[in-house]
C-alpha positions as CSV (number, residue, x, y, z in Angstrom):
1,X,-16.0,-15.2,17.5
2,X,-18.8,-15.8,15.0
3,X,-18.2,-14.9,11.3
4,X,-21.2,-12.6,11.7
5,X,-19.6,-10.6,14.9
6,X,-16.5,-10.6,12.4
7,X,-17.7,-8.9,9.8
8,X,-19.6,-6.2,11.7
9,X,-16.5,-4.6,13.6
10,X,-14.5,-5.1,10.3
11,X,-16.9,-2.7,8.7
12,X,-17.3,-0.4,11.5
13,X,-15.0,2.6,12.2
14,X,-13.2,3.2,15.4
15,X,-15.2,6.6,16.7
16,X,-18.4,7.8,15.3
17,X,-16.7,10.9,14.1
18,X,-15.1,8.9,11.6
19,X,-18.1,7.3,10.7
20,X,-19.8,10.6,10.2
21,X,-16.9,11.7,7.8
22,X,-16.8,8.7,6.1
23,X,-20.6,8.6,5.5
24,X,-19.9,12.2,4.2
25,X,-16.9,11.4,2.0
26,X,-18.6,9.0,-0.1
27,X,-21.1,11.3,-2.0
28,X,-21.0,14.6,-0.8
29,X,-22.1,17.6,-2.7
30,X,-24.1,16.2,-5.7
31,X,-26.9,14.5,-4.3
32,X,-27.2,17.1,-1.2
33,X,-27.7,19.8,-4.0
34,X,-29.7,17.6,-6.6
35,X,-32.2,16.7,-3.2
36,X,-32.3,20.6,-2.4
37,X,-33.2,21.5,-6.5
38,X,-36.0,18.9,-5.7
39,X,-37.1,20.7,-2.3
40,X,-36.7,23.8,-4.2
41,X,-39.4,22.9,-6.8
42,X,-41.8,20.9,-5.0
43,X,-42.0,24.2,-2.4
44,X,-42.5,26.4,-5.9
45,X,-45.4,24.2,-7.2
46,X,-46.9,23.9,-3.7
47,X,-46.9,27.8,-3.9
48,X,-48.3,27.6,-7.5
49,X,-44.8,30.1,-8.5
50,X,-44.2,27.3,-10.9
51,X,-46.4,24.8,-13.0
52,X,-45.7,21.4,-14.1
53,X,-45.0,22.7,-17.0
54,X,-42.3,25.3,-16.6
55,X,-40.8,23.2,-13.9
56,X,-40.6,20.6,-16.8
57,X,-38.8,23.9,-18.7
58,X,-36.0,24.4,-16.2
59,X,-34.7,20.5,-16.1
60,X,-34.8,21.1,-20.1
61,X,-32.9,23.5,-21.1
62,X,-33.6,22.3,-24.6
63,X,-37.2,24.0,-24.7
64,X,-35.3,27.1,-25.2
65,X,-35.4,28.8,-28.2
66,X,-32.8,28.9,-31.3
67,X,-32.3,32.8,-30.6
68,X,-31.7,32.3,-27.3
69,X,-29.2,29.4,-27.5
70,X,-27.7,31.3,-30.2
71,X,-27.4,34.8,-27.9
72,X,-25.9,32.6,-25.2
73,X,-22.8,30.6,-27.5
74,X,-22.5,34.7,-28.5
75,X,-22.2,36.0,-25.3
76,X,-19.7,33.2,-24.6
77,X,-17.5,33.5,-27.8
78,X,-17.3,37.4,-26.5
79,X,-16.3,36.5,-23.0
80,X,-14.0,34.2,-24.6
81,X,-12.3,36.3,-26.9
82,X,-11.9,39.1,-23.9
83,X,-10.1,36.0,-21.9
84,X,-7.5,35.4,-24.5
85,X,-7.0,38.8,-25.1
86,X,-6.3,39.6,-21.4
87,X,-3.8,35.9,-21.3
88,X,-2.0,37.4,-24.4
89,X,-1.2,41.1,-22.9
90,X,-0.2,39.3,-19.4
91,X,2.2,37.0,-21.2
């Protein structure tokens, strides 16, 4: 037995189920949804719904304005609040 031949059925699984699974472990969710975002955006600006420019928008959150930032750590500080509110009374 070459070294070659060695190394190949070290690295390979016993059934191709578990090579399927093991493919699948290693990165699942991340990159499937980060590819589908992409899909997602290319078939908006292929439909003109979205320019380069607004697509450039949604990746940056940070083109939002003050006001709205501002609204949003509101709303949050509110939900917030509500949360420990509810914790307190079910302690």
């Amino acid at each position: 037995m070459t070294a070659m031949e060695h190394v190949q059925t070290r690295d390979k699984p016993a059934n191709p189920c578990q090579t399927i699974r093991h493919r699948m472990s290693l990165k699942p969710s991340i990159t499937m949804n980060h590819r589908l975002d992409h899909i997602r955006e290319k078939e908006l600006i292929s439909n003109n719904m979205l320019t380069e420019q607004s697509n450039w928008r949604l990746r940056n959150n940070s083109s939002c304005t003050a006001l709205e930032t501002r609204q949003h750590i509101e709303r949050r500080k509110k939900k917030r609040k509500k949360r420990d509110i509810w914790c307190y009374n079910k302690a």
